[in-house]
C-alpha atoms as one frame of an Amber mdcrd trajectory, in Angstrom:
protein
   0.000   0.000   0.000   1.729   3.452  -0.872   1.952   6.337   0.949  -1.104
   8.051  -0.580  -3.390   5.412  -0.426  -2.548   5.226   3.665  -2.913   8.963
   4.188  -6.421   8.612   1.880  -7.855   5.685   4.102  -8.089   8.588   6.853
 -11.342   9.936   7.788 -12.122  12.247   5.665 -13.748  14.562   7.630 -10.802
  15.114  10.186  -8.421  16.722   7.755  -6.637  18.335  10.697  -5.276  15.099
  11.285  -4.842  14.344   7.707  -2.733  17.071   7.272  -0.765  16.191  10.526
  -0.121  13.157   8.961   1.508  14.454   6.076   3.463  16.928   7.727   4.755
  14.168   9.962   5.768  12.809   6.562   7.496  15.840   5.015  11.047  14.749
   6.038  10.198  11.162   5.043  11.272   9.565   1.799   7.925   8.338   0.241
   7.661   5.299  -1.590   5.231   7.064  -4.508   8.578   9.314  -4.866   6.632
  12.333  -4.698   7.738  15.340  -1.527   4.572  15.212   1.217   4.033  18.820
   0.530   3.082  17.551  -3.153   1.143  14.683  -1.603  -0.760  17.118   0.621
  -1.884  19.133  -2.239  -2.606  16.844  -4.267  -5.196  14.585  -1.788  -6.642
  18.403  -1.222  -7.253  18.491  -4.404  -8.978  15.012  -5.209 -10.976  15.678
  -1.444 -12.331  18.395  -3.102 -13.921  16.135  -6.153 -14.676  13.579  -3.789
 -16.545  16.115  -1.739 -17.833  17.595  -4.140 -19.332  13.813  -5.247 -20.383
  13.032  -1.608 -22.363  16.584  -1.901 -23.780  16.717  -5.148 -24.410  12.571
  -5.963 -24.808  11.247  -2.144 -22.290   8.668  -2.084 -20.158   7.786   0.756
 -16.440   9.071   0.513 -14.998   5.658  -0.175 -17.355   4.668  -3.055 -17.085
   8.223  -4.467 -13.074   7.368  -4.215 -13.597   4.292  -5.830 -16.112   5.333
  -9.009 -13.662   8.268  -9.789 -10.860   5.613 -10.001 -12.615   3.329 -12.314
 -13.951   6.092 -14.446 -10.273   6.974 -15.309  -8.921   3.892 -15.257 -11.346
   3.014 -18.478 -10.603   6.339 -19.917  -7.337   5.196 -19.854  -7.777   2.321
 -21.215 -10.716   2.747 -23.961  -9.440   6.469 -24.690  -6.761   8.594 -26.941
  -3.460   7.401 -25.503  -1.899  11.051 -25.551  -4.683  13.018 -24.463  -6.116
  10.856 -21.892  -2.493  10.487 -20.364  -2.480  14.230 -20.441  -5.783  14.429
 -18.731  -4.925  12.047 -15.977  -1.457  13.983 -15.211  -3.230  17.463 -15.240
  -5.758  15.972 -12.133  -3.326  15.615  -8.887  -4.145  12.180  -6.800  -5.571
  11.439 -10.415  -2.496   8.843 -11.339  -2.213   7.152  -8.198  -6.149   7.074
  -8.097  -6.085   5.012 -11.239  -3.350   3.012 -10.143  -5.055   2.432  -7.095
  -8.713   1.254  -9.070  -7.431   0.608 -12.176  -8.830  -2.583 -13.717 -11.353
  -3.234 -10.242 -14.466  -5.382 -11.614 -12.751  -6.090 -15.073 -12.478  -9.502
 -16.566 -14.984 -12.613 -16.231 -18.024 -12.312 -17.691 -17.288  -8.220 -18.775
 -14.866  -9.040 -21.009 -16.955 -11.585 -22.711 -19.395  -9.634 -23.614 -17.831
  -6.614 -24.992 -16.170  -3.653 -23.199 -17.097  -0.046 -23.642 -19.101   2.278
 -21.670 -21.972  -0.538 -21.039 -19.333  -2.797 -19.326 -17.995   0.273 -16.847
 -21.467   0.739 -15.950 -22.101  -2.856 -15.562 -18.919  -2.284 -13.081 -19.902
   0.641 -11.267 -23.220  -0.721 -10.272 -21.320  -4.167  -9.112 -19.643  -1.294
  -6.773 -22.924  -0.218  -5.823 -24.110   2.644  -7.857 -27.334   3.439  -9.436
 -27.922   5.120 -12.986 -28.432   8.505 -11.277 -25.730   7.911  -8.904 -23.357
   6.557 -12.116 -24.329   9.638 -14.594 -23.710  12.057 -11.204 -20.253  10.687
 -10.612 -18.840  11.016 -14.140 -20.737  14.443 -15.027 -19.070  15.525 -11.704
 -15.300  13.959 -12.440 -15.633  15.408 -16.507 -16.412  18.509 -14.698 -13.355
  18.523 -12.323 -10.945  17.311 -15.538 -11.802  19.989 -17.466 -10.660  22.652
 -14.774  -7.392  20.747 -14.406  -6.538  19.497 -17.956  -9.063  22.115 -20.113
 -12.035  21.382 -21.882 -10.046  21.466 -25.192  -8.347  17.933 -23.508 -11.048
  16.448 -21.856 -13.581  16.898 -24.983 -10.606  14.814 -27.160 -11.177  12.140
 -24.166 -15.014  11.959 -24.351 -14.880  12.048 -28.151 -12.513   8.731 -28.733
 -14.579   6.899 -26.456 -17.923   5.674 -28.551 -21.033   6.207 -26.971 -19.660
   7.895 -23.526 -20.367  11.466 -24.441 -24.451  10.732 -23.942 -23.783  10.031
 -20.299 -21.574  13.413 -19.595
């Protein structure tokens, strides 16, 4: 489990220890290779999608955590190599979120049938999530991309993949 991931597991609400944490961490060589001081803005900045998720969709922090990380990990998979790469790098936490979900409820039967934008729904409600809940989350993490990477990168995303620009 890396560094991130440990300092993520923390109650969410309780940043002040969250951000104890991290300072505790700032003299301490990390194993994702990144300073804490990076770390700490960077799980500030994917709190605030998750937030706004928890606030605007009704999800529980971890789901919210865990819907965001599939949702890129299949744009990064299914979309444009450079400009979903681009996308990913311009959201902080949004790497190691993928790392961390990448791939979660793929295989088996999925695969068999076909991939695509059916099959990641088929895997986000096997996490849990309804249609609302599923169009909430990715209208919400499109959203947050597009103030981090620009819509110019984000609309080259939702364009390669068929079929996904109905749902955001």
């Amino acid at each position: 489990m890396t560094t991130i991931t440990t300092i993520r597991r923390c109650r969410r609400d309780d940043m002040a220890d969250l951000i104890k944490t991290a300072i505790a961490l700032t003299s301490t060589s990390l194993s994702v290779g990144k300073p804490a001081s990076q770390i700490i803005r960077e799980l500030k900045t994917m709190e605030q999608l998750i937030a706004r998720i928890v606030a605007n969709v009704g999800l529980e922090p971890d789901v919210a955590e865990k819907a965001v990380g599939m949702i890129l990990g299949f744009l990064q998979r299914e979309a444009d190599d450079a400009a979903v790469a681009r996308m990913i790098e311009a959201i902080p936490g949004g790497p190691e979120l993928v790392a961390e979900f990448n791939g979660e409820g793929s295989g088996g039967l999925l695969s068999a049938i076909g991939g695509g934008v059916m099959a990641l729904g088929q895997q986000l409600m096997g996490a849990g999530l309804g249609m609302g809940e599923i169009s909430g989350v990715a209208r919400e993490t499109i959203a947050f991309a597009k103030e981090h990477a620009g819509a110019d990168v984000v609309d080259q995303v939702v364009a390669s993949v068929p079929g996904l620009s109905q749902f955001v």
